[in-house]
C-alpha positions in Angstrom: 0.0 0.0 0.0 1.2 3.7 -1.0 2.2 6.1 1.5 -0.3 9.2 1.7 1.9 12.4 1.1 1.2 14.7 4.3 3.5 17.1 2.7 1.2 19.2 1.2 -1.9 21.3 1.2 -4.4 20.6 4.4 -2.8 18.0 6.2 0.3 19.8 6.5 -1.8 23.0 7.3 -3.2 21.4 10.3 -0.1 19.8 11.4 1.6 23.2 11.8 -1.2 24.4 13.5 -1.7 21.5 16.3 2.1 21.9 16.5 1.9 25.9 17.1 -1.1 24.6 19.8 1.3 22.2 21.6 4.0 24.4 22.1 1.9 27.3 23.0 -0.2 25.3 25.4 3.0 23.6 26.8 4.1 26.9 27.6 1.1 28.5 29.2 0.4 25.2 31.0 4.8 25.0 32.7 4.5 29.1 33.3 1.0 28.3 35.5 2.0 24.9 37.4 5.6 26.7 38.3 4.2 30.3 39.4 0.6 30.4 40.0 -0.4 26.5 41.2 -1.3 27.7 44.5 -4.5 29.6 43.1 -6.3 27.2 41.0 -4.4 23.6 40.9 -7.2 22.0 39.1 -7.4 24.6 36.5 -3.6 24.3 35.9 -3.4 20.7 36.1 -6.5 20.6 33.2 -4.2 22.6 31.5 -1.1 20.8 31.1 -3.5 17.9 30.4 -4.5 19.9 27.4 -0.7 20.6 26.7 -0.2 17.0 26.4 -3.3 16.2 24.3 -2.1 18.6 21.7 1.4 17.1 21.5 -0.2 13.8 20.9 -2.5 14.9 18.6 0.5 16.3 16.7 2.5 13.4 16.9 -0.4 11.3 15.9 -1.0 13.3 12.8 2.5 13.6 11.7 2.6 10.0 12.4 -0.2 8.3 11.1 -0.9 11.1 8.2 -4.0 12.8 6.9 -6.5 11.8 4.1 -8.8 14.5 3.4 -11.7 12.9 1.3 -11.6 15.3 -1.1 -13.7 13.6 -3.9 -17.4 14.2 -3.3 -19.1 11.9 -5.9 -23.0 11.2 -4.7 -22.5 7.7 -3.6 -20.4 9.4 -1.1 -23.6 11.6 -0.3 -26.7 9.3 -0.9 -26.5 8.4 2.9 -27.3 11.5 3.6 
């Protein structure tokens, strides 16, 4: 089976953009845990969770690649 080429339109799009989200949110999440834990440790904690889902996800994309079904034909759309 061919390897899908994540190198280009979309899927590469979205990759850059989950990775932008990871290290962002990895960011925000170490700055609040180290300095301001004491005020809202649930909050924070949620928050590094959500660091750590968007590094998967980017991992997982960049992995695992993206198909985009980007052929519409109406046996495609008859279920709906």
């Amino acid at each position: 089976m061919a390897k899908t080429n994540r190198a280009k339109g979309a899927g590469r799009l979205l990759i850059a953009v989950y990775a932008v989200f990871a290290i962002s949110a990895t960011a925000r999440a170490l700055y609040q845990l180290f300095r301001e834990f004491e005020q809202a440790p649930l909050a924070y904690s949620l928050s590094a969770i959500s660091a750590l889902i968007y590094i998967v996800a980017t991992i997982g994309q960049k992995s695992l690649g993206l198909q985009f079904p980007l052929n519409c034909s109406e046996s495609s759309l008859s279920a709906f």
